[in-house]
C-alpha positions in Angstrom: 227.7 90.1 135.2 228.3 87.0 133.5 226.6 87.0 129.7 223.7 84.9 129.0 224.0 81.7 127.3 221.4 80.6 124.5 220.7 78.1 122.1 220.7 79.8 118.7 218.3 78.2 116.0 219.9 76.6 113.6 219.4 75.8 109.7 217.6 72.5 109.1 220.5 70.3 108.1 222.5 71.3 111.8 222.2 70.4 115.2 221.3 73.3 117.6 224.7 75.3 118.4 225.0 76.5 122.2 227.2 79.4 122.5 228.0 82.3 124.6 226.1 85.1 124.1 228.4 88.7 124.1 227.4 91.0 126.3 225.8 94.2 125.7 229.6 96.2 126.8 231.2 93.6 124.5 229.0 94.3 121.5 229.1 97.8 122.0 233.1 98.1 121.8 232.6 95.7 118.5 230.5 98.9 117.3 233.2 101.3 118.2 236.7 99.1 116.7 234.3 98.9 113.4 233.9 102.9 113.5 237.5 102.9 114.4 238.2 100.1 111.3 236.6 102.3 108.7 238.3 104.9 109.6 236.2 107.8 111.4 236.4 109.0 114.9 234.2 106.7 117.7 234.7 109.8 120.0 233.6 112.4 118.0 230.1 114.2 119.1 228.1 112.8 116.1 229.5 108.7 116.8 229.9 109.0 121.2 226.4 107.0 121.4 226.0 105.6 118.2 227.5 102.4 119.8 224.6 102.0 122.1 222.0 103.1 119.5 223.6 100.3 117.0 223.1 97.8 119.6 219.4 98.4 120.8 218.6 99.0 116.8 220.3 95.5 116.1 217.9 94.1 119.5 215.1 95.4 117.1 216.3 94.2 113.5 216.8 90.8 114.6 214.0 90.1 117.6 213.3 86.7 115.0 215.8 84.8 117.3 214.3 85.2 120.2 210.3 84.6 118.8 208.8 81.3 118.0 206.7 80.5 114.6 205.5 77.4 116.1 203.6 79.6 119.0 202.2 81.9 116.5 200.6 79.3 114.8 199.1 76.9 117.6 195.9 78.4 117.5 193.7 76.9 114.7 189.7 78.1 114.4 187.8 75.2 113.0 184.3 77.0 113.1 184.7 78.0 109.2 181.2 77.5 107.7 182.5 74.5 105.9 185.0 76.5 103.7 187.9 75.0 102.3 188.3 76.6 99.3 191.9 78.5 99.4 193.4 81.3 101.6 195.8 84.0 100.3 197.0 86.2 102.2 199.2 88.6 99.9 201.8 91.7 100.0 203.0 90.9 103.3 205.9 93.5 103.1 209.1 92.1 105.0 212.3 93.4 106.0 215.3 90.6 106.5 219.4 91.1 106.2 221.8 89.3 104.1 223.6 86.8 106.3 226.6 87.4 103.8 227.4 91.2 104.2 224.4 92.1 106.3 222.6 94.9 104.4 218.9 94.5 104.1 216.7 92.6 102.1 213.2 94.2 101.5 210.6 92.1 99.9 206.9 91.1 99.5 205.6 87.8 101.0 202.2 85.6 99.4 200.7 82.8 101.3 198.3 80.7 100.0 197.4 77.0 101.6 193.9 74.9 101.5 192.7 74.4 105.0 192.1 70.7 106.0 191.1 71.1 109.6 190.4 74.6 110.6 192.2 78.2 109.8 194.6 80.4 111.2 194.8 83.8 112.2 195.6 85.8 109.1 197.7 88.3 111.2 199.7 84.9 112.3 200.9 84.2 108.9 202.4 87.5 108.6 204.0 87.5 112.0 205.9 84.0 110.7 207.1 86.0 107.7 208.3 88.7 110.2 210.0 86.0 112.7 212.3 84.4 110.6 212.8 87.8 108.8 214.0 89.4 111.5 217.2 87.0 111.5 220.7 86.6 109.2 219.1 85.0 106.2 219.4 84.3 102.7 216.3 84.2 100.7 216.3 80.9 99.9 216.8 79.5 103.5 214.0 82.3 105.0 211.0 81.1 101.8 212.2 77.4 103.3 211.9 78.1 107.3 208.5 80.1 106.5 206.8 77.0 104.4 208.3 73.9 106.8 206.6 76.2 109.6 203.2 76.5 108.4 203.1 72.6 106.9 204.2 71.3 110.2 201.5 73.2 112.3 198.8 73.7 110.4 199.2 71.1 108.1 196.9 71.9 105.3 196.0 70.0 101.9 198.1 72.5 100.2 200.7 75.4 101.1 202.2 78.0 98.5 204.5 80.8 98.8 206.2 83.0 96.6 208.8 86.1 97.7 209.9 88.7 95.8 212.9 90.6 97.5 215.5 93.4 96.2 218.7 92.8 97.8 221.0 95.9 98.7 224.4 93.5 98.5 223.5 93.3 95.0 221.8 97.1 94.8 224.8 99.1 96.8 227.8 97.2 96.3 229.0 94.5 93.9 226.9 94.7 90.8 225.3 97.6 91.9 222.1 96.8 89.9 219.1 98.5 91.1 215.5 97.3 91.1 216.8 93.7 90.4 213.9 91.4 92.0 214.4 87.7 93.2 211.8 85.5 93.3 211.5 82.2 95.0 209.1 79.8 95.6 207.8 77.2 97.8 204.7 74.4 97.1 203.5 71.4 99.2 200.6 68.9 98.5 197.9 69.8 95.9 200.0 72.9 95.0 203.0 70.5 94.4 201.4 68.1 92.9 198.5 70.0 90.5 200.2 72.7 88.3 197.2 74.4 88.0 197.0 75.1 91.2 200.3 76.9 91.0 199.0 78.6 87.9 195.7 79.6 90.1 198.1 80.7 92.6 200.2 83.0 90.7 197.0 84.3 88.7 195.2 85.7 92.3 198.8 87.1 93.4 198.8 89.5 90.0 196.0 89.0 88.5 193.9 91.7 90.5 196.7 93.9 90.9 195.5 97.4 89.2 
């Protein structure tokens, strides 16, 4: 059967890349010339399946591709009571991969934006985080996809967002320091443009931490 082909999403500063998509027989012999590469047995009774089970966990790891932000967020509730005061949602826990050696990243996510007409699902923003997680990503790029998602459909007065990630390229090879934490940020309208607003963000992200 001929293998699928598919538009990959592409950074912001590239044209969307068509390309064939392997098939699951091809990416399961890339498993086995990797076991092969680093020098163990492919054939051996503990490795005979692990191709398949790479190859359905890696269907799992990176399901970001094939999900959409912009669907997750098309739904806005305006019935609020008149609020529009700000939202955090905080200590979203995500899991992404290094698109340089592919090792995980784990990481905390915290949202915070001023509605201007009408809410979102809180369960929505956390799925975002999760989409474009689950994809080869540097931490940079994912805090950069996740805020340019949220301003462009919900559009709010005000967006912030701050991840804190330990990355295992620099934990289990490299360096090999562990517990380091990166932090990036990301601010849009009164956020940008009020630094107390940032400073009011960052005091509800620790401030009631016990």
């Amino acid at each position: 059967m001929d293998a699928v082909v598919k538009s990959f999403p592409a950074r912001a500063d590239q044209a969307d890349i068509v390309r064939r998509r392997p098939s699951r027989e091809e990416a399961e012999a890339a498993v086995r010339t990797l076991i092969e590469w680093v020098g163990d047995d492919p054939d051996r009774e503990g490795l005979l399946d692990t191709p398949r089970r790479m190859v359905k966990a890696w269907e799992d790891l990176f399901r970001g591709y094939k999900l959409s932000a912009g669907e997750e967020l098309d739904t806005v509730f305006e019935e609020v009571g008149g609020y529009g005061d700000i939202v955090l949602v905080r200590d979203i826990p995500f899991f992404s991969h290094c698109e340089h050696h592919i090792v995980p990243i784990t990481g905390k996510a915290h949202i915070a934006y001023y509605p201007r007409d009408g809410v979102v699902g809180l369960s929505k923003l956390a799925r975002v985080v999760d989409i474009f997680a689950r994809r080869l990503q540097t931490q940079e790029n994912l805090t950069a996809e996740i805020s340019n998602s949220i301003d462009e459909h919900l559009k709010p007065r005000g967006l912030a967002i701050l991840l804190e990630a330990e990355h295992m390229c620099m934990s289990m090879r490299g360096v090999q320091k562990h517990g380091v934490s990166t932090v990036t940020t990301g601010f849009t309208g009164v956020f940008r443009d009020d630094p107390s607003e940032q400073a009011r963000f960052m005091m509800l992200i620790r401030g009631f931490k016990s």
